[in-house]
C-alpha positions in Angstrom: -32.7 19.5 -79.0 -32.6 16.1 -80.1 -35.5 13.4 -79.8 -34.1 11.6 -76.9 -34.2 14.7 -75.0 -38.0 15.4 -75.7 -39.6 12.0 -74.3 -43.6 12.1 -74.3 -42.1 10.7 -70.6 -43.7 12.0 -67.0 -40.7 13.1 -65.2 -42.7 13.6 -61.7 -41.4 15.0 -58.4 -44.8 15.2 -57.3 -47.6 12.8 -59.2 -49.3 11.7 -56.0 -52.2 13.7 -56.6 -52.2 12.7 -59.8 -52.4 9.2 -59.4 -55.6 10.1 -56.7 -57.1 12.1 -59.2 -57.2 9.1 -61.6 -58.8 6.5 -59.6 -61.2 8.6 -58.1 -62.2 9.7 -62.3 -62.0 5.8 -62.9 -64.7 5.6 -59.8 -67.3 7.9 -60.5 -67.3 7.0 -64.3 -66.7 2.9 -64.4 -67.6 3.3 -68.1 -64.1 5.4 -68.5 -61.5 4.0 -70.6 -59.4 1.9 -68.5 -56.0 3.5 -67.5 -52.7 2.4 -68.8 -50.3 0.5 -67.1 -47.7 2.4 -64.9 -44.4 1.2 -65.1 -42.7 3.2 -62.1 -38.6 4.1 -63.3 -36.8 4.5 -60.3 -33.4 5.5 -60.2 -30.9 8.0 -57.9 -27.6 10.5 -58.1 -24.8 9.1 -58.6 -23.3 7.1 -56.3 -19.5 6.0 -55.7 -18.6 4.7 -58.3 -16.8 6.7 -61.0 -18.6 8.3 -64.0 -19.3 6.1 -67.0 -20.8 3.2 -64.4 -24.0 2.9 -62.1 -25.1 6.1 -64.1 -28.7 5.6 -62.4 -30.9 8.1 -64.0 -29.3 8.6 -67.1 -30.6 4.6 -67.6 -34.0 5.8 -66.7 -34.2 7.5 -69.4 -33.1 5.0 -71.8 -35.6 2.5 -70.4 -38.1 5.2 -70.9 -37.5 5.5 -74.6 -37.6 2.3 -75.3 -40.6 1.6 -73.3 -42.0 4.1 -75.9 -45.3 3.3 -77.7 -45.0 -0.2 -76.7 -48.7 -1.1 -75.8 -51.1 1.2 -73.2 -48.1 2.1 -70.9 -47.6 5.5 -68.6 -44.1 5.6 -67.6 -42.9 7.6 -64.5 -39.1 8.2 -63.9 -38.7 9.4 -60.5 -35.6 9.9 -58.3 -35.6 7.9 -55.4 -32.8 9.3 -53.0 -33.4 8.3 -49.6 -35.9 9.2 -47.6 -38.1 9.1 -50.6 -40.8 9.8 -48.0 -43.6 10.2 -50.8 -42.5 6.9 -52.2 -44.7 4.3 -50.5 -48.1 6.6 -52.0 -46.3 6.4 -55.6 -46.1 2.7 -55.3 -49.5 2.5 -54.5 -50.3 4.0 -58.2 -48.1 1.7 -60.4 -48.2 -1.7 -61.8 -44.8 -2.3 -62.1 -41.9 -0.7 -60.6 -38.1 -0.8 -62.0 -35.1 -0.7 -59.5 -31.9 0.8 -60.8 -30.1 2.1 -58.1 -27.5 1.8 -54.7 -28.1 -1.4 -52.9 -31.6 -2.3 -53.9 -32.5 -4.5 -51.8 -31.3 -2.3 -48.8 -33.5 0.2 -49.9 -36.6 -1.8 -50.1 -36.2 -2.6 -46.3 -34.5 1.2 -45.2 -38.3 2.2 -44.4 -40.9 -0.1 -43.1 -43.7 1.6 -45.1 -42.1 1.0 -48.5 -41.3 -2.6 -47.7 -45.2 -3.0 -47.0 -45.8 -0.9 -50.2 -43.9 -3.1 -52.2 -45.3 -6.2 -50.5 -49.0 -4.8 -51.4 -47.4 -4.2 -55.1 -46.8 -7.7 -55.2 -50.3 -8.7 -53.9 -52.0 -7.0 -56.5 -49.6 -9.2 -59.3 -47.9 -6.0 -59.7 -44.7 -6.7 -61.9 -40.8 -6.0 -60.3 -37.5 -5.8 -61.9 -34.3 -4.9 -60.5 -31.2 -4.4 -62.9 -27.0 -4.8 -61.2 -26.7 -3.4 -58.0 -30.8 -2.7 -58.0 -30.5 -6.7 -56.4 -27.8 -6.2 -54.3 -27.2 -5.8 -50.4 -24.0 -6.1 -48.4 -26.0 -6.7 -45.4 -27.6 -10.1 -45.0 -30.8 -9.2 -43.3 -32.6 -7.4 -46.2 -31.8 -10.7 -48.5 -35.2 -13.1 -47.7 -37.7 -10.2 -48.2 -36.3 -9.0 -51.2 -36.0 -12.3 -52.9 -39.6 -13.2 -51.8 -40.6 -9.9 -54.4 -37.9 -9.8 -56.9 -37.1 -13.7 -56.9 -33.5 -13.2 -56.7 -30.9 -10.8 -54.6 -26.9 -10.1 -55.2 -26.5 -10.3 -50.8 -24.7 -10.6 -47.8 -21.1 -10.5 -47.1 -20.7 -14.0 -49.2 -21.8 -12.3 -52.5 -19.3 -13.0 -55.7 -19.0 -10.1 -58.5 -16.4 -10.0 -61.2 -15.5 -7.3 -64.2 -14.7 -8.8 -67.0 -15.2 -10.3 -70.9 -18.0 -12.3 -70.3 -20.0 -15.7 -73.1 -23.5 -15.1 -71.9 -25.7 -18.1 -73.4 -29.4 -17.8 -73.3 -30.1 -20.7 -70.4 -33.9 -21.2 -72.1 -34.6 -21.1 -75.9 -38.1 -21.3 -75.2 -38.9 -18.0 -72.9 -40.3 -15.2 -74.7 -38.1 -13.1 -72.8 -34.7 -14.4 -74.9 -36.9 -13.6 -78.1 -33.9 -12.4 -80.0 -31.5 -12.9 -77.8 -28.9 -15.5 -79.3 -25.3 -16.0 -77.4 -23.3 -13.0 -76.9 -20.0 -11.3 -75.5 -19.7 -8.3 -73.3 -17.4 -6.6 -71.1 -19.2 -6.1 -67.2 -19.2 -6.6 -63.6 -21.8 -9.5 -63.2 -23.0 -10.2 -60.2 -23.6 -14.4 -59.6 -23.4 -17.6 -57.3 -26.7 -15.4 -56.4 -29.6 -15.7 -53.5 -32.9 -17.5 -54.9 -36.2 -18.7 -53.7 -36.3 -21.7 -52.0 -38.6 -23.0 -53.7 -37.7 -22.8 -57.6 -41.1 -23.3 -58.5 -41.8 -20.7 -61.8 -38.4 -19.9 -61.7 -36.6 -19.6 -64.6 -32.7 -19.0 -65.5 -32.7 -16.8 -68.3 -28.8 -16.2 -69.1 -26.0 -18.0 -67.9 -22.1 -17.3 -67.9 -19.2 -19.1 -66.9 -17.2 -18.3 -63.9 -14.0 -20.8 -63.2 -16.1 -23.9 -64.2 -19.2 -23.1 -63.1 -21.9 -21.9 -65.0 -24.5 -19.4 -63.0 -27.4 -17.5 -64.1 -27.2 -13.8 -64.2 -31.0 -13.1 -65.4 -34.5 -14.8 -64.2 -37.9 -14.5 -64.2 -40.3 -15.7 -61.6 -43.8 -16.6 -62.0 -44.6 -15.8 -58.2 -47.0 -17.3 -55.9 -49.0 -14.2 -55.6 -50.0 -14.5 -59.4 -47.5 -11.4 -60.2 -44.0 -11.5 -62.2 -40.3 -10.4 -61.4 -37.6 -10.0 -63.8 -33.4 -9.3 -62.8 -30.7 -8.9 -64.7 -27.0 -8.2 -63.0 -25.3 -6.2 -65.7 -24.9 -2.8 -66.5 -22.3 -1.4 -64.4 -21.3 0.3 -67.4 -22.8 2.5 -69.1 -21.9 1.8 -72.2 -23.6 -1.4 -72.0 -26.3 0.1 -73.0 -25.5 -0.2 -76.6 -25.7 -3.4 -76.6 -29.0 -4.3 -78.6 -28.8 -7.5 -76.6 -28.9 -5.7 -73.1 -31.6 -2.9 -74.6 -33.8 -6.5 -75.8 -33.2 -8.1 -72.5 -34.2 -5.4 -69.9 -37.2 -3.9 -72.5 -38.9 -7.6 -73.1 -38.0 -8.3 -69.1 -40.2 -5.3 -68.4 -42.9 -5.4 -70.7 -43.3 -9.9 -69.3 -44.0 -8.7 -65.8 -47.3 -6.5 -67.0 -48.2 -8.7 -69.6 -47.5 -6.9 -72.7 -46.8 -9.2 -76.0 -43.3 -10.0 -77.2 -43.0 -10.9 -80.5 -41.0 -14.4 -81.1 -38.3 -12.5 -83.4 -37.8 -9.9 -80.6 -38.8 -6.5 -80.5 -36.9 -3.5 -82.2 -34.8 -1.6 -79.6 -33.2 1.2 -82.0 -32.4 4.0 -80.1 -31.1 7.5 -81.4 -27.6 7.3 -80.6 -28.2 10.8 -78.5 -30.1 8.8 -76.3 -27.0 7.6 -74.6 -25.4 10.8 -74.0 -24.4 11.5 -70.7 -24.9 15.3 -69.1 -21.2 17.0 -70.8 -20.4 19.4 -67.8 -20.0 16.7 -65.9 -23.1 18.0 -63.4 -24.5 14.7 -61.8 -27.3 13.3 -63.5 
């Protein structure tokens, strides 16, 4: 079994209690060492899109291994299939939480109870990302609440995607996000011409690409007004994309910004066992 397959990783269908049982340890002994961060993976099945793209989980995992060893982190990959009726209590334990998955901001607002669970995320500066279609809607309602969390959102029956080769230019030298990150090529659906805040303020463009003659941003960050940080990105509908080191560099120091970890100024490392890629081979869903 190779290395990719033996993560030091919680894969958790049921770490509610286990979440409980940590803060009430934390209570009774405040001289305990302080917990680690829980970055919260959340992915699905495959959707309906053909094999090779949106391959939900099978990017958990990747995410997972290269949020190895990478400061005092706990990461928790966790399926979130509708109803996802323990999912509101597992918010409740995490510090960050990743969307990868159908329609995310859709999802966010399906149940009333996560929406609030995410809102109290964001209250307590928790940090939120949301990778390609983990923005997107094709319903208009969900768009304002999501981009008041995640700071951006691929919605409403007026949103432009193209698949494509793609120049994607750093927008900011100076964001320790792009630490690494020089200009690149790749072939993707991006999402753009996207839904932001109204007000811009702590908003950042990270990457831009040209559509036609405009240029749009297809990553950000957000220094939000509840103290806490979001990160998107609207690539990966392929697979594949994962090998870029670009893409791996983007998404791991995205991540790591909204809890506060450190990023180096030459970028961090993102080397990954090429195993780490592989997709299930009897073509079971992932």
């Amino acid at each position: 079994m190779s290395r990719s397959r033996r993560l030091p990783v919680l894969l958790l269908m049921s770490i509610v209690g286990m979440f409980a049982a940590a803060d009430a340890t934390a209570q009774q002994a405040p001289n305990a060492k302080h917990r680690p961060k829980r970055i919260l993976l959340l992915g699905q099945k495959p959707d309906s899109h053909p094999r090779l793209t949106h391959e939900y989980m099978a990017a958990t995992r990747i995410m997972a291994n290269l949020l190895q060893d990478r400061g005092d982190l706990q990461v928790l990959i966790h399926q979130a299939d509708n109803p996802w009726e323990k999912g509101p209590e597992l918010l409740e334990g995490a510090d960050a939480a990743v969307l990868f998955l159908t329609e995310g901001a859709k999802w966010v607002s399906d149940d009333a109870d996560r929406l609030a669970a995410f809102q109290r995320l964001a209250r307590r500066k928790g940090g939120l990302v949301c990778l390609h279609w983990g923005s997107g809607t094709r319903d208009a309602q969900p768009i304002d609440n999501f981009v008041a969390l995640f700071g951006g959102c691929h919605g409403g029956p007026d949103r432009k995607y193209k698949v494509g080769d793609f120049d994607l230019a750093p927008a900011s030298n100076l964001h320790v996000i792009l630490s690494g990150i020089g200009p690149f090529g790749s072939h993707d659906e991006l999402y753009f011409d996207l839904k932001f805040p109204r007000d811009r303020t702590g908003h950042i463009g990270l990457l831009n690409t040209k559509v036609g003659d405009t240029h749009y941003p297809v990553a950000w960050c957000w220094e939000r007004p509840d103290g806490g940080r979001s990160f998107g990105f609207t690539g990966l509908h392929f697979h594949e994309n994962w090998k870029l080191t670009e893409y791996r560099r983007l998404v791991l120091q995205g991540i790591l910004w909204t809890v506060h970890e450190t990023i180096p100024v030459e970028g961090l490392n993102v080397k990954l066992d090429p195993a780490a890629f592989d997709l299930p081979k009897d073509g079971t869903p992932d």
